[in-house]
N, C-alpha and C positions, 0 to 999 in steps of 0.2 A: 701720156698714152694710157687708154683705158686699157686693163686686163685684169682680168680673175683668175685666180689661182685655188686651186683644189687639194685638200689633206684629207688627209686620215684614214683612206681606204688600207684592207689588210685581207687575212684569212679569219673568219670566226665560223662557230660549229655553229650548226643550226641551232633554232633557238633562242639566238646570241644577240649581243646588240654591238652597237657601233655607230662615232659620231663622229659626220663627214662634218669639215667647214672650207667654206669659199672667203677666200680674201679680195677684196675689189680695190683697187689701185685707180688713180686717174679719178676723174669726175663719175664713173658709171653708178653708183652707188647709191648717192644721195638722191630724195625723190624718183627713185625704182623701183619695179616690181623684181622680184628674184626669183628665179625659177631653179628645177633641178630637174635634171632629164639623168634618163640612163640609156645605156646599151649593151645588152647583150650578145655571142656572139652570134653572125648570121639574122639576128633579125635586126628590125628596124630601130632608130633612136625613139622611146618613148617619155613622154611626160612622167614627172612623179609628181610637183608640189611646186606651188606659188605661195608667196608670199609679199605682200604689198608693202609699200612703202614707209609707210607709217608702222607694220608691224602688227596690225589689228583686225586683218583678216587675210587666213589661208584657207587655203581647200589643196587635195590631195585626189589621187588618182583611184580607183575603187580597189584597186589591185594592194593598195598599201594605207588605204584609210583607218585608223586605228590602232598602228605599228609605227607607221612616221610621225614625226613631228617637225616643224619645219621654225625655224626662229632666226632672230637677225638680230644683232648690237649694230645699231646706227652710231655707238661713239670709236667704233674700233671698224667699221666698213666690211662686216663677216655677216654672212649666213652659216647658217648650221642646219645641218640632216640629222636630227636620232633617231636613227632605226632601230628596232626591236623586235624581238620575235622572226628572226632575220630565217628565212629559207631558200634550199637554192636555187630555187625561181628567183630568187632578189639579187644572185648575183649577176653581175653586171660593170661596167664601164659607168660610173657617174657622172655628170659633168654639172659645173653651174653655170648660168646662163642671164644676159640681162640684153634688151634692148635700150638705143639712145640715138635719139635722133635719129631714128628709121635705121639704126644698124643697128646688128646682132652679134653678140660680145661670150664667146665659149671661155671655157678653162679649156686645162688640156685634159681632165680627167682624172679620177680617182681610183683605182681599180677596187671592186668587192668581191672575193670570192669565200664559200659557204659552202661549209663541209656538213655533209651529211651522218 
């Protein structure tokens, strides 16, 4: 059974950094792309950062280009988020995310919250 699982969310001040990881269980892992979405409350789930399979090309959202970084150990089936320079626009509901064979594979979430 595919599932991903989510750490690391916490409280940090703004400024601050923190480093979410996605654990992938089941086949979803190997040969995917890895996403990372957030949500905030009241609005919609947004995109934050892909990362492909191989590990050799991400891109990230304009909102957080240049403060994420987004990476993956293909021998341990994790993705990782370091965010940096965290504000509280960034806090949020993270989630990671992968598609496989036309389905869509959530964690349950990571909570981020950013003190001011």
């Amino acid at each position: 059974q595919a599932q991903l699982v989510e750490s690391g969310g916490g409280l940090v001040q703004a400024g601050g950094s923190l480093r979410l990881s996605c654990a992938a269980y089941g086949s979803i892992f190997r040969g995917n792309n890895m996403n990372w979405y957030r949500q905030a409350p009241g609005k919609q789930r947004e995109w934050v950062a892909t990362i492909i399979s191989s590990g050799t090309y991400t891109t990230y959202a304009d909102s957080v280009k240049g403060r994420f970084t987004v990476s993956r150990d293909n021998t341990k089936n994790t993705v990782y988020l370091q965010m940096s320079s965290l504000n509280p626009e960034d806090a949020a509901v993270y989630y990671c995310h992968s598609r496989m064979a036309g389905k869509d594979y959530w964690g349950q979430g990571t909570q981020v919250t950013v003190s001011s």
